[in-house]
N, C-alpha and C positions, 0 to 999 in steps of 0.2 A: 464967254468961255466958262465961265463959274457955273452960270446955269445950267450948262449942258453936263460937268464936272458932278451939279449935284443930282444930275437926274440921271447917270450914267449907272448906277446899281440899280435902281429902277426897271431901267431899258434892261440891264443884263438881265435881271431875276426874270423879267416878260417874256425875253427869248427863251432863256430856260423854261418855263412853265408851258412856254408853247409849243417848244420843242419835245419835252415828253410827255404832252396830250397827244401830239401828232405820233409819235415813237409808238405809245400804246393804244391808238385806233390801227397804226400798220402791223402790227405785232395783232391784235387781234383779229384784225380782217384777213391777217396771215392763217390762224388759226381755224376760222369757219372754213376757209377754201379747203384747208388739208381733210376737214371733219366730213365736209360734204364730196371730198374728191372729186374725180373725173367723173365726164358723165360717162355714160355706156356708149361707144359706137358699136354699129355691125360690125358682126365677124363671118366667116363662114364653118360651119361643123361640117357638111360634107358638099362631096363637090356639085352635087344637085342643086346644090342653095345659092342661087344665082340671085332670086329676089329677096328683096329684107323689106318688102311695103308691109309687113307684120310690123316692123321694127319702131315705128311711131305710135302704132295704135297699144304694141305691148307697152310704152313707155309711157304715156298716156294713163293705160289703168295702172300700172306702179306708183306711178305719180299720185294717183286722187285715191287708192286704196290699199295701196302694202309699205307706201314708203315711209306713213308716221311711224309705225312697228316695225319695221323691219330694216329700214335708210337702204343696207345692201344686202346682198344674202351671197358670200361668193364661197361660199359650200356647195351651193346645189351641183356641182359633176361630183362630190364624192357621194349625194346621193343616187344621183340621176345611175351614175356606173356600178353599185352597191345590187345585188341581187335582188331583181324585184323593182329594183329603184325609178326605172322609166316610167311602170305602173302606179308606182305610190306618190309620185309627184301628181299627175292627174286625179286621182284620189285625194293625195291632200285638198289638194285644188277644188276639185268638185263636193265633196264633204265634209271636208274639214275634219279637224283631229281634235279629239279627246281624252287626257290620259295621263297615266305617267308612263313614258317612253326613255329608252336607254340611246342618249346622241352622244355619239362621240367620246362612248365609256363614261360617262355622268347618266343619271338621271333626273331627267328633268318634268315638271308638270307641263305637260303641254295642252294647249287652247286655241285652236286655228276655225278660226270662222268657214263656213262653206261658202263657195261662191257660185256652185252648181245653178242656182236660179239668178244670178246678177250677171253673169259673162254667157255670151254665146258661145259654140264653135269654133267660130274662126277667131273673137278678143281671146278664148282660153288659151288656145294653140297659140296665138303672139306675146301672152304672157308667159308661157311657159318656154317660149322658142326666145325671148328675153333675158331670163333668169338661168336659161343656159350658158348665152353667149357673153352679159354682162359680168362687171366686176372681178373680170380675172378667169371667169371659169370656161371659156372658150378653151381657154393655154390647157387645162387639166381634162379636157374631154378627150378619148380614145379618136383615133383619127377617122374609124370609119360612125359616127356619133350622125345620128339622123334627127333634124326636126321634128316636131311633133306636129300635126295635122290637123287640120280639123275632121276629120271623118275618122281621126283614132280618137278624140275627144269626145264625139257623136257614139262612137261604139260602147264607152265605159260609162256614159251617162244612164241611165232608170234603172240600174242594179237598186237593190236592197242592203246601203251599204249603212252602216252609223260612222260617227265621228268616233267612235270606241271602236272598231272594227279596222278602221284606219291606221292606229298604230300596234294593233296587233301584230 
């Protein structure tokens, strides 16, 4: 009985020490989940959008190339709906932006790589038809809000455009 007496602050401090290693892995594994949130499911923008097999391959290039920079973007319907805004999202996309640009009554320097020569037609349009529907911004698009295509993608491609001309 003694022994157990003198090893019983021992055992107590080990439970304690265990128990708030374990407290601050759940606490911070709490933390990444929030940081990284929900993934994107399909939504639909209008009632034509019956298929969403865009919906893996946009997630896919998000994944391997916008999502170090970028994690979410759940602005894009106040661009997408902004005057002009359908067009300059392809544009960004295809050319990429160089500049200082005014978002959201700040100015900011912006730097957006072109991806005009790494995405085809149809990845551009699932990227784009992705970064509409993801992160909230399904709920903020106008209800009659159409997909993007690949053959509206094909159309604004070999213009003479610069990455300066972009946020003009």
């Amino acid at each position: 009985m003694q022994r157990f007496s003198r090893r019983r602050p021992e055992l107590l401090m080990g439970t304690f020490v265990l128990l708030v290693a374990l407290g601050t892995a759940l606490f911070r594994a709490a933390d990444y989940v929030v940081a990284i949130g929900p993934e994107p499911t399909p939504a639909t923008v209008s009632a034509e959008a019956d298929d969403h097999a865009w919906f893996d391959t946009g997630m896919a290039l998000w994944d391997a190339h916008c999502y170090s920079c970028h994690a979410e973007v759940p602005y894009v319907s106040e661009l997408f709906v902004a005057d002009g805004g359908r067009d300059y999202l392809i544009d960004l996309m295809l050319y990429g932006a160089q500049g200082e640009a005014e978002i959201f009554g700040a100015v900011e320097m912006l730097r957006h790589r072109p991806y005009g020569g790494s995405f085809d037609d149809d990845q551009m349009s699932a990227l784009l038809n992705l970064m509409l529907v993801a992160w909230g911004n399904d709920e903020a698009l106008p209800p009659d809000a159409e997909f993007y295509t690949p053959d509206e993608v094909g159309a604004a491609r070999g213009r003479d455009v610069s990455p300066q001309e972009v946020i003009e």
